[in-house]
C-alpha positions in Angstrom: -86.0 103.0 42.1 -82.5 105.0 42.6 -82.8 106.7 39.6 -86.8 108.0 40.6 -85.5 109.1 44.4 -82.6 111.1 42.6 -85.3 112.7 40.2 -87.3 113.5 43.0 -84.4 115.1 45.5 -83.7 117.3 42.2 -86.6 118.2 42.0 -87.9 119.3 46.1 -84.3 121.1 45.9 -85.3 123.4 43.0 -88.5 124.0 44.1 -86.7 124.4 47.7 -84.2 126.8 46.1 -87.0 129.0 43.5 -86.1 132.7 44.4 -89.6 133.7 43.1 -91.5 131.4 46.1 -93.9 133.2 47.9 -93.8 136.6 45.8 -97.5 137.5 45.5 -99.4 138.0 42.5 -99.8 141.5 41.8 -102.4 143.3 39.1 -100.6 145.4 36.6 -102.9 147.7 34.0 -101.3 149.7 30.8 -100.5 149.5 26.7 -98.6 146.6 25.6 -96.0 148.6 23.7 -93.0 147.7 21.9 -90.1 148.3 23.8 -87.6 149.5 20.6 -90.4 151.9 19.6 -91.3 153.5 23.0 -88.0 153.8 24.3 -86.5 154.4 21.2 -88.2 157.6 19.8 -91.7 157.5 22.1 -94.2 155.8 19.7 -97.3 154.1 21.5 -100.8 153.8 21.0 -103.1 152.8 18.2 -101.7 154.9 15.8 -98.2 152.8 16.4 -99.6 149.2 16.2 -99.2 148.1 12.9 -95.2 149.2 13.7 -95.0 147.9 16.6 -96.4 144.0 15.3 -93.7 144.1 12.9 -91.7 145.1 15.5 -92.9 142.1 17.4 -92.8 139.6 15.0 -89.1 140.7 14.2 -88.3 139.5 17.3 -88.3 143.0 19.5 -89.7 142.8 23.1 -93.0 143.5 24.1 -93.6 145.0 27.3 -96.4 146.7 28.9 -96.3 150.3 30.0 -98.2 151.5 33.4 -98.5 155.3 32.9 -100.0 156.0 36.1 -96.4 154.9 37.6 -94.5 155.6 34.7 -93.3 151.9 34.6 -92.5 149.7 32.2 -92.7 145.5 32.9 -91.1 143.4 31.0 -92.8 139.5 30.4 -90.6 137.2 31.8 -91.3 133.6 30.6 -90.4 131.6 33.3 -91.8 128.6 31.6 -88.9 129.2 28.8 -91.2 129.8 25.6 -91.4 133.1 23.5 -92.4 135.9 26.6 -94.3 138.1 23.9 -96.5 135.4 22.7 -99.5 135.9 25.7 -99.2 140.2 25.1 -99.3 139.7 21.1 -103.0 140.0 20.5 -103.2 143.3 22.5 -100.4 145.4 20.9 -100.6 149.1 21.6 -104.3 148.5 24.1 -105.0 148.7 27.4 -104.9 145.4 29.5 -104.6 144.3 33.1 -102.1 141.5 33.8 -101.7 139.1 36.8 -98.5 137.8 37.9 -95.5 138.2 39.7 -93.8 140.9 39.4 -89.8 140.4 39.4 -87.1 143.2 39.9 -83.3 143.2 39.3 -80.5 145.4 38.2 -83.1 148.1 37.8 -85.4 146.2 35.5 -88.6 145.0 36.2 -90.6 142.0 35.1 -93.9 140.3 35.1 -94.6 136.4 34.9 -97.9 136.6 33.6 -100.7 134.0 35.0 -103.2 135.9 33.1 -103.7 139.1 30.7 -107.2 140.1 29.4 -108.2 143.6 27.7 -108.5 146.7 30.8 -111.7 147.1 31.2 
């Protein structure tokens, strides 16, 4: 019974203590791209998607590229499993995300609740 009430104080003071509670779930829409090609020498679209799926599979970040804003959003896996995983079947097309979007040191991030093909 100890041991289950020490689980359970763990566990109320890292949800307590989550520095992501309460961000809202914003709607992102661009091109999945892979980051070493696009920021690399400015490769994206269909043209670049056999590339950039190697580029994937080798283990180089996908991200996904909002041109309207000129921003690029990193998946952040904040369940701890490969981030590129839910953005692999849509390299280099349009899609609209939904998650939280995460900023720091410049850089910003999307935990992804959802991604589906931009309509």
């Amino acid at each position: 019974m100890k041991k289950l009430i020490v689980m359970m104080t763990m566990a109320v003071t890292a949800l307590a203590h989550d520095p992501h509670k309460g961000t809202a779930v914003t709607t992102v829409t661009g091109t999945v791209v892979d980051v070493a090609c696009f920021v690399g020498h400015d490769s994206i679209g269909e043209k670049h998607a056999t590339c950039a799926e190697a580029c994937a599979r080798a283990g180089n970040p996908l991200a996904i590229y909002d041109a309207r804003t000129k921003s690029l959003y990193l998946p952040v896996a904040m369940d701890h499993k490969n981030p590129n995983t839910k953005l692999m079947p849509f390299i280099e097309k349009r899609v609209t995300v939904k998650g939280k979007v995460l900023a720091k040191a410049g850089l910003k991030g999307i935990a992804i609740e959802s991604v589906e093909a931009a309509k």
